[in-house]
N, C-alpha and C positions, 0 to 999 in steps of 0.2 A: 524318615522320608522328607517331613519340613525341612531338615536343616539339607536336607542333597537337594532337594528345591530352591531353597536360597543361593546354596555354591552355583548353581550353574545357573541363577537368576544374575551374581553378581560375576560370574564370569563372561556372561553374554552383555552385561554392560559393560566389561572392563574391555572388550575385544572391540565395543562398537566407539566409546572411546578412544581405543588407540586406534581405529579405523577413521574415525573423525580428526585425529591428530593427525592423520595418514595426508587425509585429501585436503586437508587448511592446509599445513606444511605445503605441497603440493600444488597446490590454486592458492593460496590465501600471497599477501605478501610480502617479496622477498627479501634480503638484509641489505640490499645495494644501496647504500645513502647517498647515494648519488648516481647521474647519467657514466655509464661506463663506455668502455668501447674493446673488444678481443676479436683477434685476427685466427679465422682456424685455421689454419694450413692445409693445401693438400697432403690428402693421405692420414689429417687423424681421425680416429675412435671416438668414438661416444665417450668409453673411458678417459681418452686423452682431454678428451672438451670439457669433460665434468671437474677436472684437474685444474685446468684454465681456470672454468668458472668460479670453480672454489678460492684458486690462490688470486682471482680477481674482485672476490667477495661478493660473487653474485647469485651463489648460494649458498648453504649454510656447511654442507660436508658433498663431497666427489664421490663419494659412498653411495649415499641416499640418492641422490641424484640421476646413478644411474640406476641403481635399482628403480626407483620410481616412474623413470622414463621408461624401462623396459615393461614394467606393472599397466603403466596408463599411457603413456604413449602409442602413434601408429603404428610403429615399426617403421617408420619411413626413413633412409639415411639422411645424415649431417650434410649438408653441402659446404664448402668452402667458401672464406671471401669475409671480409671486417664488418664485425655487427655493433651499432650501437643497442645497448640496453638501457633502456630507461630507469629510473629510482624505482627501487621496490618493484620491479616487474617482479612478479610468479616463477617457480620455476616450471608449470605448465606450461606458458606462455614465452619462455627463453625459448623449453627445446622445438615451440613452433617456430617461431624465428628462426633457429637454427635450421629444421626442416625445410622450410617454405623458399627459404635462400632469398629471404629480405634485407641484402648487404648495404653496409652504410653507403650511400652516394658521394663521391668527391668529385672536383669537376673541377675542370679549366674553362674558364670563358675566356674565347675572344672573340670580340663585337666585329662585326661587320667595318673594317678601312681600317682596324689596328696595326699600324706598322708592326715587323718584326722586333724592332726592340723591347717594343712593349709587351706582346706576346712574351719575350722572354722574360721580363720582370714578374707577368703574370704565372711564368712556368719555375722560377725559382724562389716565389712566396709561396707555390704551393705545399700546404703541408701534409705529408704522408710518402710523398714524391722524392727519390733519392740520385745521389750524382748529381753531375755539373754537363752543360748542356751550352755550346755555343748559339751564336745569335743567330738564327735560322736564316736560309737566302729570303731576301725577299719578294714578296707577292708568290711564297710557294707552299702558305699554309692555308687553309680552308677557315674562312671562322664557321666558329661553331660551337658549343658543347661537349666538353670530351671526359665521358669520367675514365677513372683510375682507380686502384688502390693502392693498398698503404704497401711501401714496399716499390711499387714501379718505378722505373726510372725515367728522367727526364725525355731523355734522347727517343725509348719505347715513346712516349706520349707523342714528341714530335712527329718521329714518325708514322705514327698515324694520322698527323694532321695534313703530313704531307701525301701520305698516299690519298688521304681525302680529296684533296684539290688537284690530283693528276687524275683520279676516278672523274670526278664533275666535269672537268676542263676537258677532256678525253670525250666524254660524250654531249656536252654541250657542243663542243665543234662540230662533231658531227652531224649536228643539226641546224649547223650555220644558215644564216640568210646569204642566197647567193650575191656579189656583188659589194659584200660590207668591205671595208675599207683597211680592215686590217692583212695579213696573209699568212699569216703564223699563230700558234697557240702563246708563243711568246707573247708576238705583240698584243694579242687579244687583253691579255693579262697584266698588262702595259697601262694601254686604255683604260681598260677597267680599272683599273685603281683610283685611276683621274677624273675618271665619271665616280667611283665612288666618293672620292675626297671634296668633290665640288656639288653633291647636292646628296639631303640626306632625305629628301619626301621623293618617296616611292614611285608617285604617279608621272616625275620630272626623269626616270634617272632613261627613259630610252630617247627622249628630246635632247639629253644634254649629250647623249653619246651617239643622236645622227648631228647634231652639231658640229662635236673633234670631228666625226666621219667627213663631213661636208669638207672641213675645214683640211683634213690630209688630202683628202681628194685634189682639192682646188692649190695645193701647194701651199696655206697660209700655214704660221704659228699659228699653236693652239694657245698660247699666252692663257694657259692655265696659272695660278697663282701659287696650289698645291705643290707646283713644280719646283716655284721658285724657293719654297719653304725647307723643301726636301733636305738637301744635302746640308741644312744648317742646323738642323736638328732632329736626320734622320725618320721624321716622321712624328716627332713629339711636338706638342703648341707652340707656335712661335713668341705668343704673349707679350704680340707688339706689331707693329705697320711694315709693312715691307721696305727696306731701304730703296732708294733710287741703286744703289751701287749695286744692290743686290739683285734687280729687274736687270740689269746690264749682264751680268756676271755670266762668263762659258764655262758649265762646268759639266757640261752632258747632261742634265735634268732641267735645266732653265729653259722653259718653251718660248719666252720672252724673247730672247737671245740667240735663239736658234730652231731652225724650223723641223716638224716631224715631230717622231716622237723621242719621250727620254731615249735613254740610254738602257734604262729597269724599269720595276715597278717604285711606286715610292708609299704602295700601303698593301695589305693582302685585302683582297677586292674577293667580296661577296658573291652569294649564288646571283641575286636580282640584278648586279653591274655585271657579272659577266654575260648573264643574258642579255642586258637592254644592248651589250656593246655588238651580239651575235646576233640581235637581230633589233637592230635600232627603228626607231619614230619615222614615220614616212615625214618627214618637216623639211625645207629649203632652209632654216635657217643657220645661220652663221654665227650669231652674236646672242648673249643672253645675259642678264645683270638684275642683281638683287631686287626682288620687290617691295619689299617690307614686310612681310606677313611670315617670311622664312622660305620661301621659293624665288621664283626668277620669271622674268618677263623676257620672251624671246624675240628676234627679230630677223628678218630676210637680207635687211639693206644696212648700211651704215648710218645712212640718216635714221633712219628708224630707231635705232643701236644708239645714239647718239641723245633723243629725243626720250628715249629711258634711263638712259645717265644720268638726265637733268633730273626727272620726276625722282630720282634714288636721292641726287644730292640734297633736294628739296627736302623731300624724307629725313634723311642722314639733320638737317639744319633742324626743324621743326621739332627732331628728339634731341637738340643740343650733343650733337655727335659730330659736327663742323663749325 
């Protein structure tokens, strides 16, 4: 009787053991020496994923794995979509991840007045993103935040950037200020680029775009600067003063040189410039010029305009910039 007391004293230790070996294995931490990343595809198994995991080293056997997930797990399916895994995560904790469909994030930023080119640069450094993808028209992508996965293609991504800005632009119009100056979603789009390129504080940008309003209205150029930049560098920094030849030059974008508006846009303009352009600042003014503080002092009249030129250049001298 002692010694069948014993056996099944040391066999109910030996079961709670390998049940303790069960649930560390299990929760305790996993063999991944490093942050990983596995794409599930649509359409796999649990089995399939525990395969992945294993020949990605994120855990110890595709065996155990599933059997363990199906032991201690919810039952809840795998969702699809690229998962980073951390060092040493658990593998209780992978197949939550994998349940929860906490997919890695990848993203395309483009900032609010990023020309087209640039957006493209940003869209062919993206890594995970596949295919080649020309230089988008411009002012016909929305900025924004656009994630992706691994796997996408360029063109899908544009595409969506673009249907984003025919979506806003579409219903922004429709909620135009009667009377604004533009008459087309075109030109709206036009504008805005130009109000976005020429002020970048918030509270300036529906003053700077009843200004061009004023200023189309009344037949002047808009002798925006952004304009003159455009076609010489398609939207990238000029990284230097404007030639005189280059204020002269007719080349359909130069406001300088000719009256109205460009020809295109010469950046993709923002939700807040398309708005100030649709429903701009109740302001008479006509003219506006650098303050120093990083905004713009505005003006009604010429003389006016003329008398803040001075206080700029004064400005400009006193920081050794003339």
């Amino acid at each position: 009787m002692r010694k069948a007391g014993c056996l099944v004293l040391l066999i109910g230790l030996a079961a709670i053991a390998v049940l303790f070996g069960v649930v560390q294995s299990w929760g305790g931490s996993g063999p991944a020496p490093r942050t990983l990343t596995v794409q599930i595809k649509d359409g796999t198994t649990l089995g399939g994923a525990a395969k992945q995991l294993a020949a990605a080293g994120a855990v110890p056997s595709a065996t155990r794995f599933r059997i363990y997930a199906r032991l201690f797990g919810s039952g809840e399916p795998i969702k699809t979509g690229e998962y980073r895994l951390p060092a040493h995560i658990s593998q209780s904790d992978i197949l939550k991840l994998l349940q929860g469909g906490k997919t890695l994030q990848r993203l395309v930023v483009v900032p609010e007045g990023y020309p087209s080119v640039m957006v493209h640069d940003a869209l062919m450094k993206a890594d995970g993103l596949t295919g080649s993808v020309a230089v988008p028209v411009e002012g016909s992508i929305l900025p924004d935040s656009y994630a992706f996965q691994r796997g996408d293609t360029r063109a899908s991504v544009v595409a969506r950037m673009q249907q984003a800005m025919r979506g806003y632009l579409a219903a922004a119009w429709a909620k135009r200020k009667p009377g604004i100056a533009v008459s087309t979603p075109e030109q709206a789009i036009i504008l805005a680029s130009i109000v976005e390129k020429e002020t970048g504080k918030p509270s300036e940008r529906r003053t700077v775009a009843a200004v061009y309003g004023n200023r189309l209205k009344r037949g002047m150029p808009l002798q925006a600067d952004p304009t003159v930049i455009y076609p010489i560098t398609k939207g990238r920094p000029l990284g230097r003063r404007i030639l005189r030849s280059e204020l002269q030059a007719k080349n359909g974008y130069n406001t300088y040189a000719s009256p109205g508006l460009p020809v295109g846009p010469i950046a993709n303009p923002g939700r807040a410039s398309i708005d100030a352009v649709l429903d701009p600042g109740s302001s008479q003014a006509l003219y506006f010029v650098a303050d120093g503080t990083g905004g713009h002092v505005f003006a009604d009249t010429l003389a006016q305009h003329n008398a803040n030129v001075q206080k700029w250049y004064a400005i400009r001298k006193a920081r050794g910039e003339m």
